[in-house]
KOLZA-855709 format. One record per residue (C-alpha): residue in one letter; x, y, z. Coordinates in steps of 0.2 Angstrom, whole numbers, padded with zeros to 4 digits, m for minus. Last residue first. Example, Ala and Ser with C-alpha at 12.3 -4.5 7.8 and 13.67 -1.06 7.14 Angstrom:
# KOLZA-855709
PAFI   aa      c1      c2      c3
PAFI    S    0068   m0005    0036
PAFI    A    0062   m0022    0039
END
This chain:
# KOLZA-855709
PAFI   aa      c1      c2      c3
PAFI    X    0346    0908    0209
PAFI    X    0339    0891    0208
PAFI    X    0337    0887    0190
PAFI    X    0319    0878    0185
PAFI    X    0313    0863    0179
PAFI    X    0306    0853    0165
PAFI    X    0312    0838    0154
PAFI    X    0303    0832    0141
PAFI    X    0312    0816    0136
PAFI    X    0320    0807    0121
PAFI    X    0320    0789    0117
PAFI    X    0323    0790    0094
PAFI    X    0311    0782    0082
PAFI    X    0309    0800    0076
PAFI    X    0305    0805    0092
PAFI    X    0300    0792    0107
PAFI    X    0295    0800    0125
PAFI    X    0298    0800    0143
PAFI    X    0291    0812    0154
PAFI    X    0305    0821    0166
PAFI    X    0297    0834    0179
PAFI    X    0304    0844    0191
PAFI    X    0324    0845    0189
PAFI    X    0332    0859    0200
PAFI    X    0346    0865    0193
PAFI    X    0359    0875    0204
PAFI    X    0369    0863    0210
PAFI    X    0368    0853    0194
PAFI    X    0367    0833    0200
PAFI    X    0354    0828    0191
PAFI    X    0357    0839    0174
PAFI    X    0367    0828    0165
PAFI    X    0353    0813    0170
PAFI    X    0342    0822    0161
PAFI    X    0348    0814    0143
PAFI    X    0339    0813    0129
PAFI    X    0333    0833    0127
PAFI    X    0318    0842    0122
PAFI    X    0317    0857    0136
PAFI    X    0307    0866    0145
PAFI    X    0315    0878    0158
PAFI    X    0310    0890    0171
PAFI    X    0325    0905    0175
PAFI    X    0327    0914    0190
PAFI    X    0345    0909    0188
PAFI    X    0352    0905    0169
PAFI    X    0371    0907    0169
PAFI    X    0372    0888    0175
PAFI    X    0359    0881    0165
PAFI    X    0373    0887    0149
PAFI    X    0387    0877    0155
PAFI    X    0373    0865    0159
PAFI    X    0367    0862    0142
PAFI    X    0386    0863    0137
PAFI    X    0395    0851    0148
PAFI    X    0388    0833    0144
PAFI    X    0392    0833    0124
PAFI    X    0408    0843    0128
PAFI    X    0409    0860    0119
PAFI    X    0415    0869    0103
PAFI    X    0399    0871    0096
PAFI    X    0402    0855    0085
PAFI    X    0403    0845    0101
PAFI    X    0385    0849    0105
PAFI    X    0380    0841    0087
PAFI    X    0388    0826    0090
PAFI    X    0382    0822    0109
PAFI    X    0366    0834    0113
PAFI    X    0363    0850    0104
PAFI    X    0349    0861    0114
PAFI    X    0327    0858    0109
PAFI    X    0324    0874    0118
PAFI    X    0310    0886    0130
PAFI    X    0320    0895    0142
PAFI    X    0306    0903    0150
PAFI    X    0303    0921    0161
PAFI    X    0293    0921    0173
PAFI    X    0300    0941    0182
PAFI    X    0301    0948    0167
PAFI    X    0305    0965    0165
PAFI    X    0312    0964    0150
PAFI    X    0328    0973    0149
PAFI    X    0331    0965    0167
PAFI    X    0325    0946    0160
PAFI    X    0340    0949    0146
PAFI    X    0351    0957    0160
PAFI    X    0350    0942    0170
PAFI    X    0352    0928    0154
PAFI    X    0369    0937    0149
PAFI    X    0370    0925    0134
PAFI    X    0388    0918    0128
PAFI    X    0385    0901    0131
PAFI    X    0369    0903    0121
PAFI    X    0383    0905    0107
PAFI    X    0377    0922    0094
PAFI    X    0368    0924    0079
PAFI    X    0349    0935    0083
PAFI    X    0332    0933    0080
PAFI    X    0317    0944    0090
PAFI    X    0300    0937    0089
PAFI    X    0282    0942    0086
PAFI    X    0284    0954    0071
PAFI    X    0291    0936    0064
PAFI    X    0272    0927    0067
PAFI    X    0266    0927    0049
PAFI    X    0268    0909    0045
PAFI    X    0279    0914    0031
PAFI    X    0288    0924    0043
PAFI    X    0290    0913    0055
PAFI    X    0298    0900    0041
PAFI    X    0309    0914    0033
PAFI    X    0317    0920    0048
PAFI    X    0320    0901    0057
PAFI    X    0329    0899    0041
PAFI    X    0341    0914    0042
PAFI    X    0346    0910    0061
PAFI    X    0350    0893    0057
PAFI    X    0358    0898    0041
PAFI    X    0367    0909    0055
PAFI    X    0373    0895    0065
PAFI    X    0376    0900    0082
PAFI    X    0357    0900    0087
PAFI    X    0346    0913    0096
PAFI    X    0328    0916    0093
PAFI    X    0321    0928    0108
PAFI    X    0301    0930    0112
PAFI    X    0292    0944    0120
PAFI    X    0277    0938    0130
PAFI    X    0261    0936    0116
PAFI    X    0248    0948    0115
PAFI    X    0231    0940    0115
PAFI    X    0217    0943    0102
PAFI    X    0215    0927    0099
PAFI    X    0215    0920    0082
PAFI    X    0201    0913    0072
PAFI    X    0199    0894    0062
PAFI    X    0189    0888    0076
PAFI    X    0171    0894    0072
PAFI    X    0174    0902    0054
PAFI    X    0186    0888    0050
PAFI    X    0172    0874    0054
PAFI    X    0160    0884    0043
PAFI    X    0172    0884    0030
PAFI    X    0175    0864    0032
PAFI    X    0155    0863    0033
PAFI    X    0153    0873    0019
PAFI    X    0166    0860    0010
PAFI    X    0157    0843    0012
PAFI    X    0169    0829    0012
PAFI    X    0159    0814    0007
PAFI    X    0165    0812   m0012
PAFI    X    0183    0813   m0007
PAFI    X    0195    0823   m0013
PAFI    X    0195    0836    0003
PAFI    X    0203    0817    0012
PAFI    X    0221    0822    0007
PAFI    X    0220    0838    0019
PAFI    X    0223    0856    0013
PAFI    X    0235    0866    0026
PAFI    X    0237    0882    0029
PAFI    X    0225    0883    0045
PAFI    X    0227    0866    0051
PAFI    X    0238    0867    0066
PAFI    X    0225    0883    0073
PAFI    X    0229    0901    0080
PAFI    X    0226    0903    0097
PAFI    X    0237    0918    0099
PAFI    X    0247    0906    0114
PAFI    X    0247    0890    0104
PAFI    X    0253    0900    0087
PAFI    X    0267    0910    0095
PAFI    X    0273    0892    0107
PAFI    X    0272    0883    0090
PAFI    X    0281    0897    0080
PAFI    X    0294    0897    0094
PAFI    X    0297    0878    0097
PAFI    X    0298    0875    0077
PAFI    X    0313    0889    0075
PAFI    X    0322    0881    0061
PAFI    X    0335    0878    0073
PAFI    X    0333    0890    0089
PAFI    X    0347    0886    0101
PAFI    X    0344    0899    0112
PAFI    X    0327    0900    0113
PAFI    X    0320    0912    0124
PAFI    X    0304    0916    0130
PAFI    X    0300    0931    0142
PAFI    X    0282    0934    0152
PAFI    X    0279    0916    0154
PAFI    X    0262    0907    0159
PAFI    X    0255    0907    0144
PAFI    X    0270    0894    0138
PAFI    X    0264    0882    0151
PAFI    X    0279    0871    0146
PAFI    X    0270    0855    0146
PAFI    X    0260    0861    0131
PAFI    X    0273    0869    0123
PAFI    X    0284    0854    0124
PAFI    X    0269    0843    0114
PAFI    X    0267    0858    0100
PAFI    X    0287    0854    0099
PAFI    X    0283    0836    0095
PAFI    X    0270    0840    0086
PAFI    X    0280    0851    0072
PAFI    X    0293    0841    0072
PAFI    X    0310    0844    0075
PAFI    X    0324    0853    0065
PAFI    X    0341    0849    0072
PAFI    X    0349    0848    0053
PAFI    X    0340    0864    0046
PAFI    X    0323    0865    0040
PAFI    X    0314    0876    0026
PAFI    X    0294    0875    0028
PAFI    X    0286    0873    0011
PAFI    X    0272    0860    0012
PAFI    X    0265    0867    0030
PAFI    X    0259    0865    0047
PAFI    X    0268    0846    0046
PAFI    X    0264    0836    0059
PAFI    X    0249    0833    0052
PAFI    X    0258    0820    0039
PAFI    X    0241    0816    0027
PAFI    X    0224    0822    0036
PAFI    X    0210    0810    0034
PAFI    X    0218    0794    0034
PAFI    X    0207    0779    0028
PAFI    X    0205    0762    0041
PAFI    X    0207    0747    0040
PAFI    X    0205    0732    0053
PAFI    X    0208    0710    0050
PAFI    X    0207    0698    0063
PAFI    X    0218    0681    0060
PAFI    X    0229    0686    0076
PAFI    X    0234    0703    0070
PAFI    X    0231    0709    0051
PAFI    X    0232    0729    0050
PAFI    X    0226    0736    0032
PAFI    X    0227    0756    0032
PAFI    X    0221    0764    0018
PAFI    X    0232    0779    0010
PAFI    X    0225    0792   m0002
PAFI    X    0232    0803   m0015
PAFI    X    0221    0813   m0029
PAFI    X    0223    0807   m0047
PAFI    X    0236    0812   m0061
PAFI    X    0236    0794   m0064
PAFI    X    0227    0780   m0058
PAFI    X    0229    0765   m0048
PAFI    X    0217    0763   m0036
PAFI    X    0204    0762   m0050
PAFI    X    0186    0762   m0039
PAFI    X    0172    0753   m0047
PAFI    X    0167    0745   m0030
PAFI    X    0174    0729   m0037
PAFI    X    0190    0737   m0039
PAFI    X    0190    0741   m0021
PAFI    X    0191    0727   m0016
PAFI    X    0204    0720   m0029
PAFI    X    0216    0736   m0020
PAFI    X    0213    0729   m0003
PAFI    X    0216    0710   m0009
PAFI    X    0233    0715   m0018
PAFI    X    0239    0723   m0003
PAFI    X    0238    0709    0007
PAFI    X    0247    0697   m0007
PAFI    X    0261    0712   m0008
PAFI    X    0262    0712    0013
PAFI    X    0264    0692    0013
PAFI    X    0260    0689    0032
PAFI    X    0243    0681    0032
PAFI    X    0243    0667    0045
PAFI    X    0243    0680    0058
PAFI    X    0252    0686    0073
PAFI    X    0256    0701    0067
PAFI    X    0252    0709    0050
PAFI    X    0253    0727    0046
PAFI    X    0252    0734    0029
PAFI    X    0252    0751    0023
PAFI    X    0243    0753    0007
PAFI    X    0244    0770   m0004
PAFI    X    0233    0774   m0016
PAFI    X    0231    0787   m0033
PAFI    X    0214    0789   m0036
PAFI    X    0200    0785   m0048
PAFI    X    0183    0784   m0042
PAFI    X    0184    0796   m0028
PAFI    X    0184    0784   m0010
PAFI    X    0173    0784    0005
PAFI    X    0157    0780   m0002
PAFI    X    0163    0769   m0014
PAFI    X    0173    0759   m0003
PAFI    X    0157    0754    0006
PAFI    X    0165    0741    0016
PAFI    X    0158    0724    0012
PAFI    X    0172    0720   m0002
PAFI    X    0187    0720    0013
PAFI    X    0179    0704    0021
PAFI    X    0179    0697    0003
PAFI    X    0196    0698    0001
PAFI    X    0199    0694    0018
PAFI    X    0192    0679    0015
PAFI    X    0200    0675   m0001
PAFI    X    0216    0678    0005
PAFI    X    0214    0665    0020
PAFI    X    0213    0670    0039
PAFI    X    0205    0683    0040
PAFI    X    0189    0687    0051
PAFI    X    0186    0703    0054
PAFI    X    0192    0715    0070
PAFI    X    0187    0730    0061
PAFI    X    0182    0739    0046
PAFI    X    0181    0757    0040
PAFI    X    0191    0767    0056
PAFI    X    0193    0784    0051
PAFI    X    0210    0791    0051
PAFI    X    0222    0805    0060
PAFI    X    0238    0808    0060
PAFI    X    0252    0816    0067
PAFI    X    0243    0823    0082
PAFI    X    0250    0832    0097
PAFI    X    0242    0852    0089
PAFI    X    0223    0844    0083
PAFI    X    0214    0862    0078
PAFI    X    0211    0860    0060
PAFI    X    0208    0842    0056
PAFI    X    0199    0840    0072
PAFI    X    0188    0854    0067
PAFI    X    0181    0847    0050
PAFI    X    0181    0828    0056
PAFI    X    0169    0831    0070
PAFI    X    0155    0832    0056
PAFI    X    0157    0814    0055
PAFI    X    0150    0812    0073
PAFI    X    0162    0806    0085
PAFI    X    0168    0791    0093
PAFI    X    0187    0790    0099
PAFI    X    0203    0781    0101
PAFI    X    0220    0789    0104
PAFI    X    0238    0788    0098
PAFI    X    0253    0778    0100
PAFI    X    0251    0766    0113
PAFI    X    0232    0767    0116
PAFI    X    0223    0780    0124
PAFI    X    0203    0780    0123
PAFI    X    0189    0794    0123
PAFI    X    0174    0785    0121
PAFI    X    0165    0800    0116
PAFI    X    0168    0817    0105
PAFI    X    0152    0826    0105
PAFI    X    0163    0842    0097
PAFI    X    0182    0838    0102
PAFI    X    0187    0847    0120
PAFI    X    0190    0826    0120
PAFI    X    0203    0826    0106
PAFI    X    0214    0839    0115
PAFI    X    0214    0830    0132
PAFI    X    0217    0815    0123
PAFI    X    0231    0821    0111
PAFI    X    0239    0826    0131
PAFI    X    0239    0811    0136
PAFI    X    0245    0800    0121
PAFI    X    0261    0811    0120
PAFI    X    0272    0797    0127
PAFI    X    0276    0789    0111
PAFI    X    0273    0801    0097
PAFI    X    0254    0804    0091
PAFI    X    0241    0795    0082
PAFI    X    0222    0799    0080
PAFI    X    0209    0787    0077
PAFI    X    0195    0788    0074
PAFI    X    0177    0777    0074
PAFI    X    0161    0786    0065
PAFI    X    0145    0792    0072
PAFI    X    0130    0791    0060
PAFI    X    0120    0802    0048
PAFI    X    0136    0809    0037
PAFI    X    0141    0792    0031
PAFI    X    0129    0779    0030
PAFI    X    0113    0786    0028
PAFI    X    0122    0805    0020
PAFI    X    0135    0797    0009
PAFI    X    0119    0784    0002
PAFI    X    0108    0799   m0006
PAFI    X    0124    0807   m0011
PAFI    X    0127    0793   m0021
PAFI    X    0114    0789   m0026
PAFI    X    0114    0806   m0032
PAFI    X    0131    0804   m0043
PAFI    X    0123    0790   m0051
PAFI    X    0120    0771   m0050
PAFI    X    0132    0771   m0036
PAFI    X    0145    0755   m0036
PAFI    X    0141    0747   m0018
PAFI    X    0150    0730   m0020
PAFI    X    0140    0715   m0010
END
């Protein structure tokens, strides 16, 4: 039957026995090939349990309270949802329909809103997206929730039909892979997860020296800033879900006060180079409106064109990283270089040097004299096969 609260304290009342009281089923998503390291996160989670990877994103049990701190320190993922309904019956309109009336919308949901469905359906004798949509917004209807409204808070619901079982599930957090709503990008901008995902690998902490050569919008060296100072994804965000009815705001404040702090660490020296100087003039303005440019030094100039012994000399670095997403096929042709050549043109000059790179083809590097490839991990960007590949430059 539709739940529709009698009054604000009902419900309250039914928030905290169905809602607040019990562990909830989520779902955080990621790239392709970054399912192990959005587990490893997930599970230093509060009481987080049943830790499961899946392609695409990880599984887990948590308290609802576990919301607040995943929201705000998940780095790999680029969404995360609570799981509402699963694995029921559907195999006619009507029936899912109803199916979709038994979740306690009401609960979950302001009563006027401004919702987004996204359909899946495999496998299934329900296949019309419009038809599946329609049942999802007349459930909610019947909860005295108008899905429709304007000048209303956004949500999206999640409806997946596969093999006659229907599951949905409400996102928390919007696009986590964006840190912020006004970050300026250039054409090779990446996101945000992506390059928290290299930093990982990359053992940033590690380094006493970090260069970018081929900087962008400089993604890879606010990430590498913010993983090493410890400062979290979600602190200048506010997510979609602070709308609802059962987000409770003291314990969003009390999660920034636990987690929300950063370490009082001092970061290695970091260099943001890139031969476009709107490049250079973006990465500026995004480090500085996430308060990190004290951290790094920016300058215009052709990585070939980089004297990487006398950089780790000035320095003193014995570790130091090349840390980059670099030009492949078009754009690497644009800097006046064969697609193949200039990643190695610029490996060659680099001895001593570790590297972590976002790159699509480490088979240029195989047979480098000088480079030795340690690890390549396969992984989907943008729709896209890329690859982390990570080595280091004989000297």
């Amino acid at each position: 039957m539709p739940h529709v609260p009698s009054s604000d304290a009902a419900r309250t009342r039914a928030i905290k026995r169905y809602v607040w009281a019990r562990d909830q089923r989520f779902v955080a998503t990621c790239a392709l090939g970054v399912e192990p390291l959005l587990a490893a996160e997930v599970a230093a989670l509060p009481a987080a349990a049943a830790v499961a990877q899946r392609p695409g994103g990880v599984v887990f049990d948590a308290p609802f309270d576990s919301l607040y701190p995943a929201l705000l320190t998940l780095r790999t993922a680029e969404s995360l949802r609570v799981v509402l309904a699963t694995n029921v019956a559907a195999t006619t309109y009507p029936m899912l329909h109803d199916q979709l009336t038994r979740v306690r919308w009401s609960l979950w949901l302001p009563e006027r809103c401004a919702l987004t469905v996204r359909v899946v359906s495999r496998a299934s004798r329900l296949r019309d997206a419009a038809g599946l949509e329609h049942a999802l917004r007349g459930a909610l209807r019947r909860h005295g929730i108008e899905p429709d409204a304007d000048d209303a808070p956004p949500f999206t619901v999640h409806l997946r039909i596969e093999q006659d079982r229907a599951s949905s599930s409400l996102d928390l957090g919007g696009a986590l892979y964006r840190r912020s709503g006004d970050k300026w990008v250039s054409r090779t901008t990446i996101r945000e997860t992506t390059a928290a995902a290299l930093v990982r690998h990359a053992d940033v902490p590690g380094a006493d020296l970090v260069l970018d050569p081929f900087c962008g919008s400089g993604t890879l060296l606010a990430e590498a800033l913010e993983a090493t100072l410890g400062v979290p994804a979600g602190r200048r965000r506010t997510p979609p879900f602070a709308a609802s009815p059962a987000w409770k705001l003291e314990r969003a404040r009390h999660a920034s006060r636990l987690f929300g702090a950063a370490e009082t660490v001092s970061p290695p020296p970091m260099l943001g180079r890139d031969a476009d100087e709107r490049a250079v003039a973006i990465t500026r303005r995004n480090l500085e409106a996430a308060e990190l440019l004290e951290h790094v030094a920016l300058e215009t100039g052709r990585a070939q064109d980089l004297d990487f012994a006398a950089l780790a000399r000035d320095a003193g670095a014995t570790a130091p990283l090349l840390l980059s997403n670099p030009p492949y096929g078009k754009a690497a042709t644009s800097l006046g270089a064969p697609p193949d050549e200039l990643l190695r043109d610029v490996l060659s000059n680099a001895s001593g040097w570790r590297f972590a790179l976002l790159f699509p083809a480490p088979d240029v590097l195989a047979n480098h004299p000088k480079v030795q490839v340690e690890q390549r991990l396969p992984v989907v960007t943008g729709g896209l096969r890329n690859a982390f590949v990570l080595g280091s430059v004989r000297p």
